[in-house]
N, C-alpha and C positions, 0 to 999 in steps of 0.2 A: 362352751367348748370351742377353740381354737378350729375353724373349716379346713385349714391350710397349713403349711408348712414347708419349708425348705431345708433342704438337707445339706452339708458343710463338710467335707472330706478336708480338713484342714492337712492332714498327711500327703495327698494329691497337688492338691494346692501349687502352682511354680509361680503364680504373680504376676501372671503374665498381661492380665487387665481385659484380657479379650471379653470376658462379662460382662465388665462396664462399658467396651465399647461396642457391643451389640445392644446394650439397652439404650446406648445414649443414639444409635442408629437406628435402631425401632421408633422410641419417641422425640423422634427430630428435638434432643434436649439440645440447649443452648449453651455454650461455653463456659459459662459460670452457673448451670445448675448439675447434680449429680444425684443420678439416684440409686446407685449401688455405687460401692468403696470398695477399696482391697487394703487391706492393712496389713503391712510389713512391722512384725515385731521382730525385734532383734535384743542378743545381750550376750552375755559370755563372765567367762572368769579366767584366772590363771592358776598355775598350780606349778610346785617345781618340782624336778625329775633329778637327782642329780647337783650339779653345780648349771643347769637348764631349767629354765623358765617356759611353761607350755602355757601355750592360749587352749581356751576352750569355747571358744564363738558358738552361738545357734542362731537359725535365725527359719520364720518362718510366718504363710503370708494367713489371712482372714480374708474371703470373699461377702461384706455385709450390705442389704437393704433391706428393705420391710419385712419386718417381723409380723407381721399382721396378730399384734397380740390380743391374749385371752381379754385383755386389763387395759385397751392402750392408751397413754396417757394422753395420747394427742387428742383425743378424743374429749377428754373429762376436760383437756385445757381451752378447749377453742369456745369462746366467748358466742359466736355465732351460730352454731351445731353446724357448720359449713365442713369438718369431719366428722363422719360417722359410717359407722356400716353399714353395706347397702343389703339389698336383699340375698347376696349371694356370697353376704357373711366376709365382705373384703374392704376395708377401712379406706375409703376413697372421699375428695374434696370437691363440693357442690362451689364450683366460682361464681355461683349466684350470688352465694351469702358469704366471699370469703372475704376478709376485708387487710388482707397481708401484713393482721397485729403480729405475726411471727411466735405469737405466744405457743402454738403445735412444738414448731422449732425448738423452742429452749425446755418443752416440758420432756418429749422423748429421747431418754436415755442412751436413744442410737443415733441421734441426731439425723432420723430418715427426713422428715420433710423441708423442702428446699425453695429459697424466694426467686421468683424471678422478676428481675428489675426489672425486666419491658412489662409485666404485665399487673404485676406490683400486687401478688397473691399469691400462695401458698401451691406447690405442688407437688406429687410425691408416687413414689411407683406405687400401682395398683394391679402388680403381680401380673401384666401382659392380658387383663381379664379377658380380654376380644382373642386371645388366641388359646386361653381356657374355653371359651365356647363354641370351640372348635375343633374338642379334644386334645389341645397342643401345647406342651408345656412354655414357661415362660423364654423367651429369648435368651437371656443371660444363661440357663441349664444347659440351652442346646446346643448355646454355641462354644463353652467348656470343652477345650482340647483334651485337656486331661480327665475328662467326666468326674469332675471334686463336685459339683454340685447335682442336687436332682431334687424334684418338685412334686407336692401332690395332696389328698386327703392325708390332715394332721395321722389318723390311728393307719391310713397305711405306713404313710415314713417312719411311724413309731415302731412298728411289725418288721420293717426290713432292718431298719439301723439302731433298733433303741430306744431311748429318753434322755439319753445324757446331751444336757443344753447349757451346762457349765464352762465357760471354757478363755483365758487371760487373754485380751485385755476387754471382753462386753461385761456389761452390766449383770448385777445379780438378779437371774430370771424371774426370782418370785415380786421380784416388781411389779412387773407389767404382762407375765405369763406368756413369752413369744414362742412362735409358731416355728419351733426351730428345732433341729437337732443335729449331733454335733461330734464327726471323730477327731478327737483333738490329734493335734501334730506330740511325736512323742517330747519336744522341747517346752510345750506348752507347760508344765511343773514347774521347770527350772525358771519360765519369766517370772511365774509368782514369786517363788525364793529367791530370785538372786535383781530383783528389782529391774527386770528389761523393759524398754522405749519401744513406743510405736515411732517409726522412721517416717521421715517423709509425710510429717501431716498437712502440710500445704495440698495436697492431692488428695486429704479425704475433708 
């Protein structure tokens, strides 16, 4: 059973990045590593009115890092056991044993864990754990202008928000069974139907 979860108000959502860069100023991360994304899906149609032509644009953002899944792939892929869950049930990287095959990298789905050249090893959010044991949710929740995201025991988040962990363009959950749940933005239907792009993937 999933210890954890993060909650996704994709409705709330404005894109703003402040998430990611409260996490990338927590862990003095480095310019080319990332370990929450924000993803801008967009798309639209036309339709005519008349002898007028109407666009029908939507467009709306995903705030994603660790899923800390039930299932995680990263896990079953790492040749070294250098990820694994630690005692307090949160999928974290021993740089004892890691040896930056990258093979974590291409197995999980969300594409959470992240190389860094200077040190030439594997590394990946592990949910703010020093400020869970200190009863404080992770940086990237708290620091949410718009409060789109919130953090905590998986069966509380399920209790306040749900189970719905479906949502265009992440992977299908029963994969790797993440620690997620999810109010989609109401546009979210129309990217499936009407075939919409993640924008801007050089930034995730």
């Amino acid at each position: 059973m999933r210890q954890f979860a993060f909650y996704i108000n994709s409705s709330a959502c404005s894109g703003c990045k402040t998430c990611q860069i409260a996490c990338r100023d927590k862990n003095d991360l480095k310019a080319d590593v990332t370990w929450r994304r924000v993803y801008e899906i967009s798309g639209g149609s036309w339709g005519k009115k008349g002898d007028a032509f109407i666009s029908y644009p939507f467009s709306y953002y995903l705030s994603v890092s660790c899923m800390n899944c039930d299932n995680p792939a990263c896990v079953a892929a790492c040749p070294t056991k250098a990820l694994h869950e630690n005692e307090n049930g949160i999928t974290v990287i021993d740089h004892d044993l890691c040896m930056g095959c990258r093979y974590c990298e291409w197995a999980c789905p969300y594409g959470v864990p992240a190389f860094d050249q200077e040190l030439k090893m594997m590394t990946k959010c592990n949910l703010c754990e020093d400020y869970l044991a200190l009863g404080m949710k992770p940086s990237c929740v708290d620091s949410c202008p718009m409060r789109a995201l919130d953090f905590g025991p998986y069966e509380e988040i399920v209790s306040k928000y749900g189970k719905v962990n479906r949502v265009f363009p992440l992977p299908d959950p029963d994969i790797t069974g993440p620690g997620l749940v999810v109010t989609a933005h109401p546009a979210a239907g129309k990217a499936v139907e009407e075939g919409a792009d993640i924008l801007e993937r050089e930034d995730i």
